[in-house]
C-alpha positions in Angstrom: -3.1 4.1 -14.5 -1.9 1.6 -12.0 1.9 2.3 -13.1 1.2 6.1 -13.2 0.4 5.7 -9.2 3.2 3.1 -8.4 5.7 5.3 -9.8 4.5 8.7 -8.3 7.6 9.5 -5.8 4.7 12.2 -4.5 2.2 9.2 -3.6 5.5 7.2 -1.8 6.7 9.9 -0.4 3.1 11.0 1.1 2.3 7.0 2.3 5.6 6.6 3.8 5.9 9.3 5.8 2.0 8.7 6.9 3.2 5.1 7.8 5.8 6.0 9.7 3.3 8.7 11.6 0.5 5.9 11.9 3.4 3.6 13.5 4.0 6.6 16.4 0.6 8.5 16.7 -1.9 5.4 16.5 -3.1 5.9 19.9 -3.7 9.1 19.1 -5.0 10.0 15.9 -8.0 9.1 13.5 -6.9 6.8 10.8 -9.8 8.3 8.8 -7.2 11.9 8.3 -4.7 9.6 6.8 -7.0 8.4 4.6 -7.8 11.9 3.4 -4.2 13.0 2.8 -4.0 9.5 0.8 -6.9 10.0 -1.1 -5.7 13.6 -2.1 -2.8 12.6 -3.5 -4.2 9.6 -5.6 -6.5 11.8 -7.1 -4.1 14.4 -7.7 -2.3 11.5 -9.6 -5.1 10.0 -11.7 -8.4 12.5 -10.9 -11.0 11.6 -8.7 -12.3 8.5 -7.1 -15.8 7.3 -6.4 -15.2 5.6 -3.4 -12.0 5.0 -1.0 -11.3 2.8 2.0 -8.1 3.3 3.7 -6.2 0.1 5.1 -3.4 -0.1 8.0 -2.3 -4.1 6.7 -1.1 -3.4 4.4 -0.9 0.0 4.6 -2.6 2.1 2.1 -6.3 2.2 0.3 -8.6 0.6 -1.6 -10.7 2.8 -4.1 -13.2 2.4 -7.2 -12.6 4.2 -10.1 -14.8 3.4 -13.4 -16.4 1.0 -11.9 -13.3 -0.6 -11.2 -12.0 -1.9 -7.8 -8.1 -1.1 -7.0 -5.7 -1.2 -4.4 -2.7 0.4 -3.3 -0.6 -0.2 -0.7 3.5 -0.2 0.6 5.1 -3.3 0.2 7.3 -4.1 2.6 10.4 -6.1 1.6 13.6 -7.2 4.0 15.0 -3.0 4.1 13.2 -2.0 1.2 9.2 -0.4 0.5 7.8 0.3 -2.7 4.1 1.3 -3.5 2.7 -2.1 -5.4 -1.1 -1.6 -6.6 -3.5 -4.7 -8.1 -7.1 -4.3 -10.1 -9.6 -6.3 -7.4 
């Protein structure tokens, strides 16, 4: 499952270009909306979630699933970002 979300260009795509908002709009805007477009698109990847806390460092969310904790975030290295996700 975890390789199923890292690899989803749809999930990047969706986190990065929510980052990048964040990065401009946080002065503005309710984190909590970001995490509903995130959680959309992780349960559009792997179905749904019980539970789901977004987080801005790193940015992305941590969720249960099966009893299981998870998280997935951008990982930010030098120029380059790729999604990275870990079992809690």
């Amino acid at each position: 499952m975890l390789e199923k979300l890292v690899n989803s260009k749809s999930i990047f795509n969706t986190f990065i270009n929510l980052y990048y908002r964040w990065e401009d709009e946080r002065e503005h805007e309710d984190f909590n909306d970001y995490v509903s477009v995130m959680r959309k698109v992780v349960e559009d990847a792997i179905g749904s979630v019980d539970s789901i806390k977004g987080t801005k460092r790193p940015f992305g969310v941590h969720f249960k699933k099966d009893n299981k904790e998870y998280k997935l975030f951008l990982k930010f290295k030098g120029r380059y970002v790729n999604l990275a996700a870990s079992c809690i």
